[in-house]
N, C-alpha and C positions, 0 to 999 in steps of 0.2 A: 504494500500500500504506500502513494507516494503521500507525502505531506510536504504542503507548502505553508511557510508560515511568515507570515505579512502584520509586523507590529504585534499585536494580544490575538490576531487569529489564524485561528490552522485550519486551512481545505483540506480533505480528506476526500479521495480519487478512488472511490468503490468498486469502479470497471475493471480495477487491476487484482482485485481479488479473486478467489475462485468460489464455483456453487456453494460449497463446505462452508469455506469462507463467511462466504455471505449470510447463510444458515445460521451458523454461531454467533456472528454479529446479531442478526434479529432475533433470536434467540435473549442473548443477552439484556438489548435493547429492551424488550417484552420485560423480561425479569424483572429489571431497573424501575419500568417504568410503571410495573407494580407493587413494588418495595417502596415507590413514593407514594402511588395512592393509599397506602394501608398505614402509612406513617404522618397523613394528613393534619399537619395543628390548624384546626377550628379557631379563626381568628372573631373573637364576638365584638360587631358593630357598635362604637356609644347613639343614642340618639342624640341630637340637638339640647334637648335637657336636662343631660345626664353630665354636660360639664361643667 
């Protein structure tokens, strides 16, 4: 995988991966990104009055 990286950000070039590759990436991806919905902090709203 090439990585260019241009000041705070890095491109990530996925066409250079393989099937497998890509798999375990989304894979991963999936995992992650239900590790953050289950770890969700409920941030409670004030109202107008409440300050």
């Amino acid at each position: 995988m090439i990585m260019k990286k241009s000041e705070n950000k890095v491109g990530f070039d996925l066409s250079d991966l393989s099937l497998e590759e890509l798999i375990k990436v989304y894979k991963d991806i999936t995992s992650f990104l239900q590790y953050l919905d289950s770890n969700k902090i409920e941030i409670e709203e004030k109202g107008m009055d409440e300050e």
